[in-house]
C-alpha positions as CSV (number, residue, x, y, z in Angstrom):
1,X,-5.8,-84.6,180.3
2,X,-6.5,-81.3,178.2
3,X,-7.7,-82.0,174.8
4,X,-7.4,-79.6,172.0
5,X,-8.7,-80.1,168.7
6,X,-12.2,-82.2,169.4
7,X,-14.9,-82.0,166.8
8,X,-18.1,-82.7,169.0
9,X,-19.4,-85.0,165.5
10,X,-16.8,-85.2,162.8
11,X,-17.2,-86.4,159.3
12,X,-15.9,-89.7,159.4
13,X,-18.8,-90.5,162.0
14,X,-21.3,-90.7,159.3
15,X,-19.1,-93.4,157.6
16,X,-20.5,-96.6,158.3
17,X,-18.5,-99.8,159.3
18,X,-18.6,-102.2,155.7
19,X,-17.3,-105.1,157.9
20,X,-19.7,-107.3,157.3
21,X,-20.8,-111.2,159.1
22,X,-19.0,-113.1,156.3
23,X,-15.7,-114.4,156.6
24,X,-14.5,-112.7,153.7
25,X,-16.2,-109.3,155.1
26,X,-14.3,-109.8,158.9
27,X,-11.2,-109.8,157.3
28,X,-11.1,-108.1,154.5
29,X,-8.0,-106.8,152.3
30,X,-8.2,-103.1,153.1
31,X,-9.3,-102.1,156.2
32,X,-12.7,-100.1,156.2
33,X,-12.2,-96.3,156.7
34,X,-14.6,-96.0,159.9
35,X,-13.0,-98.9,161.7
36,X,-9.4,-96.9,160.8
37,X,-10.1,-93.3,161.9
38,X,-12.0,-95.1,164.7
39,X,-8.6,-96.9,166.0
40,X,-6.6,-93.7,165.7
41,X,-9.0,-92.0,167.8
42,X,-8.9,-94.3,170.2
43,X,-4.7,-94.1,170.3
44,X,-5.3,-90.8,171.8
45,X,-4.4,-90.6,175.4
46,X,-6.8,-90.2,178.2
47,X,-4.7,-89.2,181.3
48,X,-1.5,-87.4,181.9
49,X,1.8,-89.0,181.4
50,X,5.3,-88.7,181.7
51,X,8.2,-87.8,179.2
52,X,11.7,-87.9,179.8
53,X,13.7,-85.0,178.4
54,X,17.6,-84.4,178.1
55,X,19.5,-81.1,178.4
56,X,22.7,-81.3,175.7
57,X,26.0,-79.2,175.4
58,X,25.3,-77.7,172.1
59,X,29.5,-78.0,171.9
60,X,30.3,-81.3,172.9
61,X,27.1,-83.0,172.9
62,X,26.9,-84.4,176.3
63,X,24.0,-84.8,178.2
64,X,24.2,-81.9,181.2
65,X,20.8,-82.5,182.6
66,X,18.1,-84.8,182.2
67,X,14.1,-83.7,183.3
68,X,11.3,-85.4,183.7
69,X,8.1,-83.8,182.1
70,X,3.8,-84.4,183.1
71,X,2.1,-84.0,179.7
72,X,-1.3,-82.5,180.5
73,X,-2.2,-81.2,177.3
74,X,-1.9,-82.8,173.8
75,X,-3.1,-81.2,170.2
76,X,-5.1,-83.0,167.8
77,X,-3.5,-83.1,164.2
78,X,-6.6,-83.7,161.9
79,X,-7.0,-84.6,158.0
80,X,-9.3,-82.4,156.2
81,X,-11.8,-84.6,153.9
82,X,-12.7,-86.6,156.8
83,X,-12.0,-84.7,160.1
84,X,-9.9,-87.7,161.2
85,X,-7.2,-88.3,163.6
86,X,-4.0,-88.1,162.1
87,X,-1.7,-87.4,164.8
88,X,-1.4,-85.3,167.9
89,X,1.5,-83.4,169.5
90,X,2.3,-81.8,173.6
């Protein structure tokens, strides 16, 4: 898997986790920022997969042909304040 977009170090790295050994801390009302740009990075995916795609008559709307794609390659969307993972798109 082909991924474009990586930041060798990005901003949000230097965020430290503020979850802290109390109870209150574990679970706390907001979630910390470097545990949630942490989880988003971790959604990205790691090998290729498969998509199915569908072929439509633009007049009737039927489907004429359905595909199956490999996705080899995905883009990372990013935020700009902290370099974060946002999204990503094939």
């Amino acid at each position: 898997m082909k991924i474009n977009g990586t930041i060798e170090h990005p901003r949000w790295y230097d965020i430290h986790c503020c979850c802290g050994v109390t109870t209150e801390d574990k679970h706390p009302i907001k979630e910390c920022l470097h545990c949630k740009f942490e989880q988003a990075e971790s959604s990205l995916p790691k090998e290729d997969f498969k998509v199915d795609c569908s072929i439509y008559d633009e007049k009737t709307g039927e489907i004429l042909e359905k595909k199956s794609r490999t996705v080899t390659e995905v883009t990372i969307f990013r935020g700009s304040k902290f370099e974060d993972v946002i999204g990503w798109f094939y």
